[in-house]
C-alpha positions in Angstrom: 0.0 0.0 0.0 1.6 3.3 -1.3 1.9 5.8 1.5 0.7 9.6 1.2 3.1 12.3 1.3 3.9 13.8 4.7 3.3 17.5 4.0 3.5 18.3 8.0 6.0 20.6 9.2 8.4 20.7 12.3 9.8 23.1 14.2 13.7 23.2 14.1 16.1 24.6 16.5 16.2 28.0 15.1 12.2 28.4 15.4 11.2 28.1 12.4 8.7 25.3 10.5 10.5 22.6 8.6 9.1 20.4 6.2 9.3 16.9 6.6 9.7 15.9 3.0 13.5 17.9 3.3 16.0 15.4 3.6 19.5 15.6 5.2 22.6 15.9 3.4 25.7 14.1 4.6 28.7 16.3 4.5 32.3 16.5 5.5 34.4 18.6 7.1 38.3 19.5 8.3 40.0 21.2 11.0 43.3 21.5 9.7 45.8 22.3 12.3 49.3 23.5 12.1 51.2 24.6 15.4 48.9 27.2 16.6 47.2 27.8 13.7 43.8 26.7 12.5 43.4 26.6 8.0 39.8 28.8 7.3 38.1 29.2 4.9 35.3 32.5 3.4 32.1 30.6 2.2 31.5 31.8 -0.9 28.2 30.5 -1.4 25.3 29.9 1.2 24.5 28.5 3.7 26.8 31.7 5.5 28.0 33.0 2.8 30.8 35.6 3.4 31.4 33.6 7.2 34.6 32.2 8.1 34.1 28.3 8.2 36.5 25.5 8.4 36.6 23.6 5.0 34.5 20.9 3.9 31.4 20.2 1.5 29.1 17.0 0.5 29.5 13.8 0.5 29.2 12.1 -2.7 27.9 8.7 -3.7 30.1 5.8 -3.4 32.8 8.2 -1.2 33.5 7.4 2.3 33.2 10.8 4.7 37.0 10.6 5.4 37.7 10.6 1.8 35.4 13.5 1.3 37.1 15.6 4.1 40.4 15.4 2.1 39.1 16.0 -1.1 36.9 18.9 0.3 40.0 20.4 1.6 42.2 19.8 -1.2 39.3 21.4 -3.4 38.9 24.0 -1.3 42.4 25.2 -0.3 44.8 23.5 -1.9 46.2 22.2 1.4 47.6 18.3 2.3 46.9 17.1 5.3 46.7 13.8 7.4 43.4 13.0 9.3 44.0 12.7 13.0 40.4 11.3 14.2 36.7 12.2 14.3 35.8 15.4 16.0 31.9 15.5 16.0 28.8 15.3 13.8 26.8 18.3 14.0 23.3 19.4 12.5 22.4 22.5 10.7 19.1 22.9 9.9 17.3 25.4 8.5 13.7 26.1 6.9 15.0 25.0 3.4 18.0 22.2 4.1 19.2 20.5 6.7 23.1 19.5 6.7 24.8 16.4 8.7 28.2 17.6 9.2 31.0 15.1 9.7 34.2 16.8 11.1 37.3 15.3 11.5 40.7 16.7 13.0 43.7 17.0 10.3 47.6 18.2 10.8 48.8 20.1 7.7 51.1 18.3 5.7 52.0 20.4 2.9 51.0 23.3 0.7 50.1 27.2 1.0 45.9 28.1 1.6 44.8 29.1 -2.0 41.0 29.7 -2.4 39.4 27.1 -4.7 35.8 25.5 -5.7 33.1 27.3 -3.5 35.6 29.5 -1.2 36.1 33.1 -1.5 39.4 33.2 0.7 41.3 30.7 2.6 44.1 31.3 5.2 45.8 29.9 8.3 44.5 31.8 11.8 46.1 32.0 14.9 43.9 29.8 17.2 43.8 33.5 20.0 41.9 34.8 16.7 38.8 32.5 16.4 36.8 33.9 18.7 37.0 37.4 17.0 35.8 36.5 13.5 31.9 35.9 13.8 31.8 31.9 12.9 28.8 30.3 14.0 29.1 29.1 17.9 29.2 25.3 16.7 32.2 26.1 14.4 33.9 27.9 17.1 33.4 24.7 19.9 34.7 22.1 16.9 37.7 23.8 16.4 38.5 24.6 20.0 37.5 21.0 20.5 40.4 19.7 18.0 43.2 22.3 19.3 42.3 20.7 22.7 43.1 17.1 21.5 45.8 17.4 19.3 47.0 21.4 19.2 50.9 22.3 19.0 
């Protein structure tokens, strides 16, 4: 028997509805480190566009989320680096998408920050700057979370 549609709509954390028909997209991301430094990247497109963000993007069929993370930030900024372990999975949901993001912890390996694909800007940060650049609060916490485990 064919079920109907679910047209019903959810709150989400921010307030507002949510449909039920959105489904979530697995993505990936890195917190490259490298001594006291953290790699960043300017969204060029949304969700946050112009924000400071660590690197990462979706997941794509047939890729494993590790795989992803590097290729994100090769992609994204040109950087090398060797994953050091899972970090967290954190939601972001808004009214019209609703992200699964993957982070992992990576020490830099080789190459200089050049913007590529969907970043505007990419650079290393000194870790006493992240506070001061406006990056959403769970961005902040994954990044403070990695410099806790394996930081310089």
């Amino acid at each position: 028997m064919a079920r109907a549609k679910q047209t019903a709509r959810r709150p989400n954390p921010e307030g507002r509805a949510l449909s039920q028909d959105l489904r979530p997209t697995p993505c990936a991301g890195v917190v490259c480190l490298r001594g006291d430094e953290v790699l960043l990247i300017r969204r060029g497109k949304p969700p946050r566009q112009g924000q400071w963000s660590i690197p990462g993007g979706r997941i794509e069929s047939g890729e494993t989320a590790e795989a992803a993370a590097l290729r994100e930030l090769k992609e994204e900024t040109g950087i090398d680096a060797e994953l050091l372990g899972l970090l967290a999975v954190v939601d972001y949901i808004a009214a019209d998408r609703h992200y699964v993001l993957i982070d992992y912890a990576a020490r830099w390996r080789s190459g200089d920050p050049m913007a590529g694909d969907d970043a505007a800007a990419a650079r290393f940060v000194q870790m006493a700057q992240v506070r001061t650049l406006g990056m959403w609060d769970e961005t902040v916490r994954v990044i403070e979370e990695a410099y806790r485990l394996y930081g310089a």
